[in-house]
N, CA and C of each residue as an Amber inpcrd file, in Angstrom:
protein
   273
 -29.6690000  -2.3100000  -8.5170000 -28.4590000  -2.0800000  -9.2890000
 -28.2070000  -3.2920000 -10.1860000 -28.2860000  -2.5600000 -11.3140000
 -27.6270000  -4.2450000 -12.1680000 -26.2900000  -4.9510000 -12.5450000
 -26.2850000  -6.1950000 -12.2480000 -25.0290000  -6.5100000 -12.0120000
 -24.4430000  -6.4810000 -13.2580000 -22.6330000  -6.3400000 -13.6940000
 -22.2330000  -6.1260000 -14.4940000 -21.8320000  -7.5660000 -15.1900000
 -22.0860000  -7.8710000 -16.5910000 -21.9720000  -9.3620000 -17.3870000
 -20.7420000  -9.7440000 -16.8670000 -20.4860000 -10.5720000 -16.3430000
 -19.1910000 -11.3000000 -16.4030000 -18.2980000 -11.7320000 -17.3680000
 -17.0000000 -12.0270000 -17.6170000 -16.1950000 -12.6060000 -18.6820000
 -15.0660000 -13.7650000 -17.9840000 -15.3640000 -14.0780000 -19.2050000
 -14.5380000 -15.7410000 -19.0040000 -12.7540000 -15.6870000 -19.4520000
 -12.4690000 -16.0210000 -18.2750000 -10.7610000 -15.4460000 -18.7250000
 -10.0240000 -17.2540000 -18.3420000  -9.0320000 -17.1390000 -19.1110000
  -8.1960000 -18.3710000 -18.1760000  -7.1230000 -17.7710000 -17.8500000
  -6.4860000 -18.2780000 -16.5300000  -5.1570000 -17.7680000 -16.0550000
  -4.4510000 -19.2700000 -15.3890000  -2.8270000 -18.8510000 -15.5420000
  -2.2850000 -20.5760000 -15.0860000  -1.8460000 -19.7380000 -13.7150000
  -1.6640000 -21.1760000 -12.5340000  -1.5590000 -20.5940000 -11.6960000
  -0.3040000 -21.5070000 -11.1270000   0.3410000 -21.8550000 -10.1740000
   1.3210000 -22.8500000  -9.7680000   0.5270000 -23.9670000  -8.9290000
   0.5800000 -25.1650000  -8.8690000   0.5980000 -25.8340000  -8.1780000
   0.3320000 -25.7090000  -7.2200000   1.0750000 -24.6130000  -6.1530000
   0.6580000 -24.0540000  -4.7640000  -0.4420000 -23.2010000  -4.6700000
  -0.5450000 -22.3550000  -5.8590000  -1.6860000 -21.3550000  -5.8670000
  -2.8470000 -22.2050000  -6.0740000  -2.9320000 -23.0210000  -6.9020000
  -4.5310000 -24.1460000  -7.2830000  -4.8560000 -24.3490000  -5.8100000
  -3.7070000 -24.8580000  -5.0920000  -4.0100000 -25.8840000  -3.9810000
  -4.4650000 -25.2250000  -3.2080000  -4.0640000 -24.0320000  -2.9250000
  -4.6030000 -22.5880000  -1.9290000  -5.6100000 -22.6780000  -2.0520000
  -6.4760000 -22.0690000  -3.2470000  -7.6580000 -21.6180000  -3.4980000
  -8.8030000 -23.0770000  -3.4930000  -8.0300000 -24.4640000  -3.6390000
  -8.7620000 -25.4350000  -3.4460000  -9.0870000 -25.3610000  -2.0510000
  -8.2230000 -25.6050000  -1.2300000  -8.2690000 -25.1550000   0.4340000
  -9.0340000 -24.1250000   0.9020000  -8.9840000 -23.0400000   0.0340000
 -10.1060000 -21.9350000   0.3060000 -11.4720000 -22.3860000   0.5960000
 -11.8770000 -22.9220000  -0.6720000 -13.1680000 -23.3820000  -1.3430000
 -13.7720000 -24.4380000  -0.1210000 -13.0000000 -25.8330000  -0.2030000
 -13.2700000 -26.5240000   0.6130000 -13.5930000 -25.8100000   2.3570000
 -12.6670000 -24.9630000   2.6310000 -12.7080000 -24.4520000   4.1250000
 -13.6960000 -24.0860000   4.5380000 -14.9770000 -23.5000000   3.0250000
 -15.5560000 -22.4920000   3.6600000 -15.7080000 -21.1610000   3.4160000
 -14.8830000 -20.5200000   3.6210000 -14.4770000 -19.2400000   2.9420000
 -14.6110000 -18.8180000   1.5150000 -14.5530000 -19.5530000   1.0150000
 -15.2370000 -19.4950000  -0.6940000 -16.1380000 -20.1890000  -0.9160000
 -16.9840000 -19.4640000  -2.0430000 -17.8730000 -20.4840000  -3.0090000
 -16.8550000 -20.9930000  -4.2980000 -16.1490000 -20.1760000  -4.4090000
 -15.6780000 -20.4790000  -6.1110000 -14.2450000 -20.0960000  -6.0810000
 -14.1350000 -20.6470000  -7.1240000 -12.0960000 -19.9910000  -7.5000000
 -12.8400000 -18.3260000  -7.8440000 -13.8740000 -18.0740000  -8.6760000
 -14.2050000 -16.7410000  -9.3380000 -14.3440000 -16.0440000  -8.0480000
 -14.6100000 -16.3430000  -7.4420000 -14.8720000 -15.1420000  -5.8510000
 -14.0420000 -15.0200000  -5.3480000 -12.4010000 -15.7780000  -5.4230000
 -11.5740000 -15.6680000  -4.9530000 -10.5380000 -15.1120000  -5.9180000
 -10.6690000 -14.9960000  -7.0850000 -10.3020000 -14.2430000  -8.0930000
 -10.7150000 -12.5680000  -7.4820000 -11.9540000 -12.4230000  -7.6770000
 -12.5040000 -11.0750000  -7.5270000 -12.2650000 -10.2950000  -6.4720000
 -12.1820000 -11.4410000  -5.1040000 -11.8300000 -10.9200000  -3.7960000
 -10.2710000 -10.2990000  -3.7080000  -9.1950000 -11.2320000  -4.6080000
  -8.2260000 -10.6380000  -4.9090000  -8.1960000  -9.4920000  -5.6410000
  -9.0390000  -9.3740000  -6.6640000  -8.8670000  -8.4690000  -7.2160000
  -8.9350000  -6.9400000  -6.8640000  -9.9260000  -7.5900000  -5.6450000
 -10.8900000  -5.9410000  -4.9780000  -9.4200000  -5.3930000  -3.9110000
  -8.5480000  -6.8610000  -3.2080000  -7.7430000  -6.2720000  -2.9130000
  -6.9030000  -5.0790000  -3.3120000  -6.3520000  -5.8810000  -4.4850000
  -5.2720000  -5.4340000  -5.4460000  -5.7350000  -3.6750000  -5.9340000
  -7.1250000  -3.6370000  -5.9610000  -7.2150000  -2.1890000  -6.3780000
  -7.5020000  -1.2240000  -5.2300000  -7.5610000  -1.6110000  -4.6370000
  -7.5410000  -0.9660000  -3.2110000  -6.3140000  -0.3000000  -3.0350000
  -5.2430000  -1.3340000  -2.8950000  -3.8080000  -1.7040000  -2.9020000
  -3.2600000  -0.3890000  -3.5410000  -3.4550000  -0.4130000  -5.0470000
  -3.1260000   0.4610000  -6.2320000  -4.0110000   2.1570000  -5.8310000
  -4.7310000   2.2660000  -5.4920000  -5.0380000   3.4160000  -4.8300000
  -4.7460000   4.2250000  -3.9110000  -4.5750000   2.9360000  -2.7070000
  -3.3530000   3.6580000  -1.5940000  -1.9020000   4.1450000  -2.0290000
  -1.2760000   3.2570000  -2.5460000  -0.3160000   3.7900000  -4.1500000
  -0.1630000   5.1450000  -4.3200000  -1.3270000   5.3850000  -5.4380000
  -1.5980000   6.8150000  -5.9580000  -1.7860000   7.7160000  -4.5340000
  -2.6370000   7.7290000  -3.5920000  -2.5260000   8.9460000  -2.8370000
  -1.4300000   8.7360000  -2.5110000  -0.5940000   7.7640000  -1.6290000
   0.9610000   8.0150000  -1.1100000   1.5780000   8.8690000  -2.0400000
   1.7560000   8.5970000  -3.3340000   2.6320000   9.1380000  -4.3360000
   1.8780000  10.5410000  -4.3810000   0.9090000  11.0050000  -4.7630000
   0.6500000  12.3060000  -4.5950000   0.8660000  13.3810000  -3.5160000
   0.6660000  12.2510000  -2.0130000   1.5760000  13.4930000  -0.5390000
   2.7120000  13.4490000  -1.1900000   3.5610000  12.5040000  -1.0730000
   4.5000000  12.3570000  -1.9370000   4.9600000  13.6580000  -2.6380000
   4.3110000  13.8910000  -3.7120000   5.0400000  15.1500000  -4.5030000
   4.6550000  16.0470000  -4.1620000   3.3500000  16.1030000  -3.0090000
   3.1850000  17.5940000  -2.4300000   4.0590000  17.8480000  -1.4350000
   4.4840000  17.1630000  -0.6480000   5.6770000  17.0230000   0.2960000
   7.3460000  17.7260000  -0.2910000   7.1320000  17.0740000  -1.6030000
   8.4960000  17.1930000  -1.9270000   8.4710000  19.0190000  -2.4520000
   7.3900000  19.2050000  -3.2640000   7.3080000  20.7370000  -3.5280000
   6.7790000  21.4990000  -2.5390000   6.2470000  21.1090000  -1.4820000
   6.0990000  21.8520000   0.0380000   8.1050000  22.0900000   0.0490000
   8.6820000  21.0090000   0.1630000   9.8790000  21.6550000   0.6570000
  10.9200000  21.8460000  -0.2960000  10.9500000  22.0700000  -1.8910000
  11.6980000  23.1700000  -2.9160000  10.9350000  24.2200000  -2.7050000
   9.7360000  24.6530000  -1.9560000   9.3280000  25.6510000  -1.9760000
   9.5200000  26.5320000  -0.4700000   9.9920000  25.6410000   0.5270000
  10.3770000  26.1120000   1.4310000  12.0430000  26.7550000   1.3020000
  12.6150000  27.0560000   0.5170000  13.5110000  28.0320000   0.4980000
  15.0290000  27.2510000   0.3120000  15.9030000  28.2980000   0.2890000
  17.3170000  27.2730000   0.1390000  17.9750000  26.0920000   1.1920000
  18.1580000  25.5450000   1.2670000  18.1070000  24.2480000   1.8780000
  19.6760000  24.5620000   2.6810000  20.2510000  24.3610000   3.4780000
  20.8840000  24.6020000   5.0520000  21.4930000  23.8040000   5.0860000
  22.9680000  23.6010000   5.4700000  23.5410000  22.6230000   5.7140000
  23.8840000  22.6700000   7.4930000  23.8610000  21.3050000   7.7800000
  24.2600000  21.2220000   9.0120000  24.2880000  20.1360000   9.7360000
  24.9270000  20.6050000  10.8190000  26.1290000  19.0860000  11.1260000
  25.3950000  18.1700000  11.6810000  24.9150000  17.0130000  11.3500000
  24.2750000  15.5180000  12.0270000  24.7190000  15.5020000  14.0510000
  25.7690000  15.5160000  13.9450000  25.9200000  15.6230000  15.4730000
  26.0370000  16.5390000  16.5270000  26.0030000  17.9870000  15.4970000
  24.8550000  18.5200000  16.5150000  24.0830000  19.1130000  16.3530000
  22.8890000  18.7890000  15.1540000  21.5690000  18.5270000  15.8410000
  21.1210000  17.2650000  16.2860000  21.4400000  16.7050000  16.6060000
  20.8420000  15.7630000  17.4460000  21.5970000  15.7860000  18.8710000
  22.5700000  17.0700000  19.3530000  22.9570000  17.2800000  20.3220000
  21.6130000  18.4820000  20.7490000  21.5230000  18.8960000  20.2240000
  20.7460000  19.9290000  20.3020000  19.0420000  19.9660000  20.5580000
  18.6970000  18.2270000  19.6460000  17.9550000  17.8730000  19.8460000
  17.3080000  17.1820000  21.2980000  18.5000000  16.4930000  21.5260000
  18.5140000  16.0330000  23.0820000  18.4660000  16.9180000  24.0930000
  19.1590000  18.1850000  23.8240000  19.3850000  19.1750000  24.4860000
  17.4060000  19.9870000  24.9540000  17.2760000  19.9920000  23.8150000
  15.2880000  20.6750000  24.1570000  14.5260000  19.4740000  24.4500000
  15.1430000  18.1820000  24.6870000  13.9000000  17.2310000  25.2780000
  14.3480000  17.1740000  26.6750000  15.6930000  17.3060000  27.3890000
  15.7370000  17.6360000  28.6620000  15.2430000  19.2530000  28.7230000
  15.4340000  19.7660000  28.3420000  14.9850000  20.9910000  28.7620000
  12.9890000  21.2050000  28.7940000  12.5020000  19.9310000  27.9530000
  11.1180000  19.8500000  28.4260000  10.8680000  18.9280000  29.4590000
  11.8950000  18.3920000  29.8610000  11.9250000  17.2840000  30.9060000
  10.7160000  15.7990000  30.8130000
């Protein structure tokens, strides 16, 4: 597989963030600030994907239930009297 050309970007980072990724490097855990760039990055899109499917149950959820019919009103205390009521009754 061939690897894809790289590009040269600059980004500023804080003081704490340099020092992180210096600490990285030195620890071990890195070769480079760039691998620790990328490693973030691979996070971050990972991240953004889990995102998108949530948001898609998400709207299937929500049109699962406008499509489940006219919506019911009813009283908070008792269903959850009622609720308690069928978990003793499964004992």
């Amino acid at each position: 597989m061939k690897a894809e050309p790289m590009r040269t970007l600059t980004i500023s980072l804080t003081a704490k963030q340099s020092a992180r990724l210096q600490s990285a490097i030195e620890g071990g855990g890195y070769a480079s600030n760039s691998e620790i760039v990328r490693d973030a990055l691979r996070l971050w899109e990972q991240r953004e994907e889990l995102r998108a499917l949530e948001l898609e149950h998400l709207k299937h959820a929500y049109a699962d239930g406008m499509a489940s019919g006219k919506p019911v009103e009813i009283d908070p205390a008792e269903f959850l009297r009622n609720l308690k009521a069928e978990r003793r009754a499964r004992g």
